[in-house]
C-alpha positions as CSV (number, residue, x, y, z in Angstrom):
1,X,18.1,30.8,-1.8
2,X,18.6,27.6,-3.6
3,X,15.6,25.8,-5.2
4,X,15.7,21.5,-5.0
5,X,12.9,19.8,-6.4
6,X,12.7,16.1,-6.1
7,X,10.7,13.7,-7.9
8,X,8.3,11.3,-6.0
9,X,7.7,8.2,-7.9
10,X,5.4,6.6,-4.8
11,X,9.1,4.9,-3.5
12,X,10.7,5.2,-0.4
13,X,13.5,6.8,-2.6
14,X,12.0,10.4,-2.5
15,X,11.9,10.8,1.1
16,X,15.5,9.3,1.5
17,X,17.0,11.9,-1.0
18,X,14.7,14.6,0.8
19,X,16.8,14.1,3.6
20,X,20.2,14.0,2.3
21,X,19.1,17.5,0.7
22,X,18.0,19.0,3.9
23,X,21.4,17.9,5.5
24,X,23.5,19.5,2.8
25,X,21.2,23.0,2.9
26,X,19.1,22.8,5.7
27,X,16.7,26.3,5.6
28,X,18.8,28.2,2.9
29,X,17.0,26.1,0.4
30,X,13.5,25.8,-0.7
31,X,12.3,22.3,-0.9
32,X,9.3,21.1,-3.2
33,X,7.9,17.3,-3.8
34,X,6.6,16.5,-7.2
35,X,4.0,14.2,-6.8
36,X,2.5,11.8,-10.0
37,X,3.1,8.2,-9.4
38,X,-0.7,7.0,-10.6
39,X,0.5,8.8,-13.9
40,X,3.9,7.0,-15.2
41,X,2.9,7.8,-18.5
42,X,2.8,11.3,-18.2
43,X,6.0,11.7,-16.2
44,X,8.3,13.9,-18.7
45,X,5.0,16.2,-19.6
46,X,4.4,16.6,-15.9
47,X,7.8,17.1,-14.8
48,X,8.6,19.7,-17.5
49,X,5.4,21.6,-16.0
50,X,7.1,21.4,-13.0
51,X,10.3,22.8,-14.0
52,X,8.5,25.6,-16.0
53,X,6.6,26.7,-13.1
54,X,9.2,26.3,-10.2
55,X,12.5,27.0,-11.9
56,X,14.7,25.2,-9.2
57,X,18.0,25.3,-9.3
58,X,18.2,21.1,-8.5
59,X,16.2,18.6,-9.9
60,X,17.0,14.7,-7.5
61,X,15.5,11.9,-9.1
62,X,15.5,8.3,-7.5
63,X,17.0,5.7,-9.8
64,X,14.5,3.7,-10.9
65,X,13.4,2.5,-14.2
66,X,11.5,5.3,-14.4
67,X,13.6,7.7,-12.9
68,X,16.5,6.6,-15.9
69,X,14.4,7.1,-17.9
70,X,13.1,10.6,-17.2
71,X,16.2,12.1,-15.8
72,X,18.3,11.7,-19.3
73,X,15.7,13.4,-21.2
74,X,15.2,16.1,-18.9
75,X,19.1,16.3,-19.4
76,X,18.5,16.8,-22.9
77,X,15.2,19.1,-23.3
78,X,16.7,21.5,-20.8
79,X,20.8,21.2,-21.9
80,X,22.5,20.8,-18.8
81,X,24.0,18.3,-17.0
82,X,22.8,14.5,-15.3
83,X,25.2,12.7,-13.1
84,X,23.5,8.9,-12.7
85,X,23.0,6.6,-9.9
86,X,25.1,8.6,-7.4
87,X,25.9,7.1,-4.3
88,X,26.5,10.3,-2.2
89,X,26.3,14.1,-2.5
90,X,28.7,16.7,-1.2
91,X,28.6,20.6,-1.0
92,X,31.2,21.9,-1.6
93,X,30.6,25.8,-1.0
94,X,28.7,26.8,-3.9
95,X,28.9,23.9,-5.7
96,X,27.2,20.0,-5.4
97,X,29.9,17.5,-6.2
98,X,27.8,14.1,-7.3
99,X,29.4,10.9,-6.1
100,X,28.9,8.2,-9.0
101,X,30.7,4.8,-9.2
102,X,32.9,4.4,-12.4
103,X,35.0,1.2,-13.8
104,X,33.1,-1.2,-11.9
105,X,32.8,0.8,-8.8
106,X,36.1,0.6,-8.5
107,X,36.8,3.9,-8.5
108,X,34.2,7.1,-7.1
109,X,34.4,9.8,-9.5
110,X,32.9,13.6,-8.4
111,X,30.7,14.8,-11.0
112,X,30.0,18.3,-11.5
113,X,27.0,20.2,-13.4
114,X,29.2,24.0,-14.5
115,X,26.8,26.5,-14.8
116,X,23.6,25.1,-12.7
117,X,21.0,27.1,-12.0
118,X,17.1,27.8,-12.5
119,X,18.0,27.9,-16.3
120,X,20.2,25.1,-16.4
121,X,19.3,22.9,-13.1
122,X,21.6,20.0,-12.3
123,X,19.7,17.0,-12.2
124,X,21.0,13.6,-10.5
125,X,19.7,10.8,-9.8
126,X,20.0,8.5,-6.4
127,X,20.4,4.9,-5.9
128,X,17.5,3.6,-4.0
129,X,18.7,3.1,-0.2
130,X,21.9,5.1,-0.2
131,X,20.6,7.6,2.0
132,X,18.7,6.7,5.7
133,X,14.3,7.5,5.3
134,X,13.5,10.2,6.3
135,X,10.1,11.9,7.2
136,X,11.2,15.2,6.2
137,X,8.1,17.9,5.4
138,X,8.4,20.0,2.3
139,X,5.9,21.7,-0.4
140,X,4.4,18.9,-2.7
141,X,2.8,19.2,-5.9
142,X,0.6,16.5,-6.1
143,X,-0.3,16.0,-9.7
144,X,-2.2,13.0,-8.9
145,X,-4.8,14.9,-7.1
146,X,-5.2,17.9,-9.7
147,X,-5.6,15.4,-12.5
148,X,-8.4,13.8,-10.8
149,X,-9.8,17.0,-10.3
150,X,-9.9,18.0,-13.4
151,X,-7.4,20.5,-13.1
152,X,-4.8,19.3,-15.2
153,X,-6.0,17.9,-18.5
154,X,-4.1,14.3,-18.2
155,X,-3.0,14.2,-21.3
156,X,-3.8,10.8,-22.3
157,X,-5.3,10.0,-25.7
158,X,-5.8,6.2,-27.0
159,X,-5.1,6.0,-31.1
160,X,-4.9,2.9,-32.9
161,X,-5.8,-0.3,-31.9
162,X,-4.6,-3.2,-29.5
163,X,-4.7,-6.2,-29.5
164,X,-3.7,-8.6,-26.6
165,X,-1.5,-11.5,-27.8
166,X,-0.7,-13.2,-24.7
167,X,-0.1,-13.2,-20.9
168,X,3.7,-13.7,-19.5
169,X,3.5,-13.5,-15.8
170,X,6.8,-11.8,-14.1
171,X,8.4,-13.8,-11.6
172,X,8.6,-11.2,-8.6
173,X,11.5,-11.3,-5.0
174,X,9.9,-13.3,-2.3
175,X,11.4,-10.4,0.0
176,X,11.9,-7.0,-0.1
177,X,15.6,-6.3,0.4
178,X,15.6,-2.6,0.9
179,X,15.0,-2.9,4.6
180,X,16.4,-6.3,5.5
181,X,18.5,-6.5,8.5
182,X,19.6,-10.0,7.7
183,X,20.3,-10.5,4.3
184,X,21.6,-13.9,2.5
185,X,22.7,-13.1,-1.0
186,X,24.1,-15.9,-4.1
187,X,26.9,-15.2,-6.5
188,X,27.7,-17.1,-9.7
189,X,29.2,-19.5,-7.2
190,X,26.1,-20.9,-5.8
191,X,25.7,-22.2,-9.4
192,X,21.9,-22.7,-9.6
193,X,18.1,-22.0,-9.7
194,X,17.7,-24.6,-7.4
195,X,20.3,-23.3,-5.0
196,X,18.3,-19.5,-5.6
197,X,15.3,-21.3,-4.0
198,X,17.3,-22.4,-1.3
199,X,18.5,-19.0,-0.6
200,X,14.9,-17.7,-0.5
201,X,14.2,-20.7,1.9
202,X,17.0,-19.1,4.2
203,X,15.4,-15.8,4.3
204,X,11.8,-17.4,4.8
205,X,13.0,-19.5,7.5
206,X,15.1,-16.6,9.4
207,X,13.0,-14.0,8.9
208,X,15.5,-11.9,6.3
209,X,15.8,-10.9,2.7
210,X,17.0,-12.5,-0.4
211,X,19.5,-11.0,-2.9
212,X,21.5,-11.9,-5.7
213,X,24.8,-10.5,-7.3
214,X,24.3,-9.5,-11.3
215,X,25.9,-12.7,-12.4
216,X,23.3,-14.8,-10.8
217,X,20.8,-12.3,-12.2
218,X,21.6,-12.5,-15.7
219,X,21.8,-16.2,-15.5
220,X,18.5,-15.9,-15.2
221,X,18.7,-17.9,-11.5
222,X,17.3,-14.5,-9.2
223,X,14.0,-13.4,-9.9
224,X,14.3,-10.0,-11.0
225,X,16.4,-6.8,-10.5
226,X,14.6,-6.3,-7.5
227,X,16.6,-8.5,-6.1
228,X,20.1,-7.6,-7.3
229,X,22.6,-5.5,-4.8
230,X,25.7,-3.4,-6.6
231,X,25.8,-0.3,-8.5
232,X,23.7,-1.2,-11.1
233,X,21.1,-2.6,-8.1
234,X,20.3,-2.2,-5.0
235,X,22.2,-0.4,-2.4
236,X,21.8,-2.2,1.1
237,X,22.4,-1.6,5.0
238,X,21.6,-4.9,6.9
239,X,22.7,-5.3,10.3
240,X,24.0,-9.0,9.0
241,X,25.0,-9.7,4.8
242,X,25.5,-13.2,4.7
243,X,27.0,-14.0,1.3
244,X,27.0,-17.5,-0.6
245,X,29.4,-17.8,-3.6
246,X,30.1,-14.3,-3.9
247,X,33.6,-13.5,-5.7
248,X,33.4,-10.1,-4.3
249,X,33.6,-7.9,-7.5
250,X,33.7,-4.1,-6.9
251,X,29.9,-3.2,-8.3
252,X,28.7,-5.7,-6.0
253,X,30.5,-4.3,-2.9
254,X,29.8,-0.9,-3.4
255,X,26.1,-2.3,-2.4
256,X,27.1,-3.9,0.9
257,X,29.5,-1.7,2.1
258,X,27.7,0.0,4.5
259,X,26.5,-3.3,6.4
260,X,26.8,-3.9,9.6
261,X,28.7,-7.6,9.6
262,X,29.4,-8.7,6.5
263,X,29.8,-13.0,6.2
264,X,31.1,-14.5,3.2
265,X,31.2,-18.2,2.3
266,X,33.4,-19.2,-0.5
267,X,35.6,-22.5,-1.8
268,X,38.0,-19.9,-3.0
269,X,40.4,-19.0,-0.4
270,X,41.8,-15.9,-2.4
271,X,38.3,-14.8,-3.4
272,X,38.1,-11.1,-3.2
273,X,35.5,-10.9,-1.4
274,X,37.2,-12.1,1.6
275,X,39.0,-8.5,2.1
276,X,36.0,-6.5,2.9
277,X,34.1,-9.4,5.2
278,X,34.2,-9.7,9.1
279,X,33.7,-13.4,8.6
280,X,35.3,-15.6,6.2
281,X,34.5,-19.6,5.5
282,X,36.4,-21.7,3.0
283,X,33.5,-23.9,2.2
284,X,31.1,-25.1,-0.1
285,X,28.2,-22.5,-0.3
286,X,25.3,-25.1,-1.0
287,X,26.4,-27.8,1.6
288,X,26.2,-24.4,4.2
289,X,23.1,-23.3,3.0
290,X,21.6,-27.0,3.4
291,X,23.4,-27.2,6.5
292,X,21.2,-24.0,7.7
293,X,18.1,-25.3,6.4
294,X,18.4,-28.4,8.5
295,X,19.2,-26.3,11.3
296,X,16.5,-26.4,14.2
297,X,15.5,-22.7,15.7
């Protein structure tokens, strides 16, 4: 009987790649939740615990900043194998073939871990919201709870001295994206901060979520990577994308495929992102989004 052990950060992501697991091995595989999200900075110590104590065979880590950051250096303590911000799993008999994007997302490689097992687990980790929520029951290991008891020793030690130099306060989504139904989302065409605001306005106003592709992002127009949908973002299943300047780059895609109705409005009539969408309009994304605001409902 195989061994999975999945990481719980306190995200949604845990219980979605619960899951997907159950669905590949269903009872022939013994499940376990390691619990620890009050304790970021004990995360490798904990895990490694973990590991020690359960020897599983599978180690699914969502990917999150903290989850990159973990998952590598697991890779490396314990010398196997990670395959990063897969989009899917497959079984394939005895082995787990890890779907990653590659060159963009232009291409979906299958990763392989030779040689997994308890002394060499394969370790992945998931995008957030590739895989449905689940409410899924399994064993947890709560390491929250045992530190507060006193039952683990937490670890933490202060040495040195720090001083605080300053306050920079993080600009933070409006919306939560991961379980929008509608969501309006602005590429490097929409061309502005102000036009990002506008875009938040939409999803205020109609009651849906705000994203941004990674060009927007870096030009510092989105808020954060909260925000951001593609490969090296969020994955997303709305029942409605509407998208505002979006070219329609692969990495971006591979985020939206799995949307119901996919709109896309664009001045470029060849933009690529006209092949994947059920609705196309050659226009100028601000004057539509204005347009919308004005709109009555």
């Amino acid at each position: 009987m195989k061994k999975i052990m999945i990481m719980d950060q306190g995200d949604p992501v845990a219980y979605q790649i619960l899951g997907k697991a159950k669905s590949l091995y269903g009872d022939d595989a013994d499940y376990v939740m390691v619990k620890f999200h009050k304790a970021h900075n004990q995360a490798m110590r904990l895990m490694e615990k973990a590991i020690a104590d359960e020897k599983p065979d599978v180690i699914l880590i969502g990917a999150t900043a903290l989850g990159e950051e973990v998952a590598p250096a697991l890779g490396i303590r314990l010398e196997t194998g990670v395959a990063a911000h897969c989009i899917d799993i497959i079984r394939k008999e005895d082995e787990l073939a890890f779907m990653v994007p590659a060159f963009g997302g232009k291409v979906i490689g299958e990763i392989f871990v030779p040689g997994w097992g308890p002394e060499h687990p394969a370790i992945a980790t998931v995008k957030p919201g590739t895989f449905d929520d689940s409410k899924a029951d399994c064993r947890v290991i709560d390491f929250d709870v045992m530190i507060e008891a006193g039952e683990i020793d937490s670890g933490r030690k202060t040495q040195g001295t720090f001083r605080l130099t300053g306050i920079e306060p993080r600009k933070h989504a409006k919306s939560d994206i991961s379980k929008a139904q509608l969501i309006f989302c602005g590429g490097f065409g929409i061309g502005s901060t102000d036009n990002w605001q506008k875009i938040e306005k939409l999803a205020e106003k109609f009651g849906g979520g705000a994203g941004c592709t990674r060009p927007a992002l870096d030009m510092d127009w989105g808020p954060d990577e909260s925000s951001m949908i593609g490969t090296s973002g969020k994955t997303v299943k709305p029942k409605v994308y509407i998208g505002f300047g979006v070219s329609g780059a692969a990495h971006h895609v591979c985020g939206i495929k799995d949307a119901d109705v996919i709109i896309s409005i664009n001045n470029d009539k060849d933009a690529e992102v006209f092949a994947v969408s059920d609705y196309k309009g050659v226009f100028d994304a601000e004057a539509v989004i204005d347009a919308l605001l004005e709109e009555d409902r």
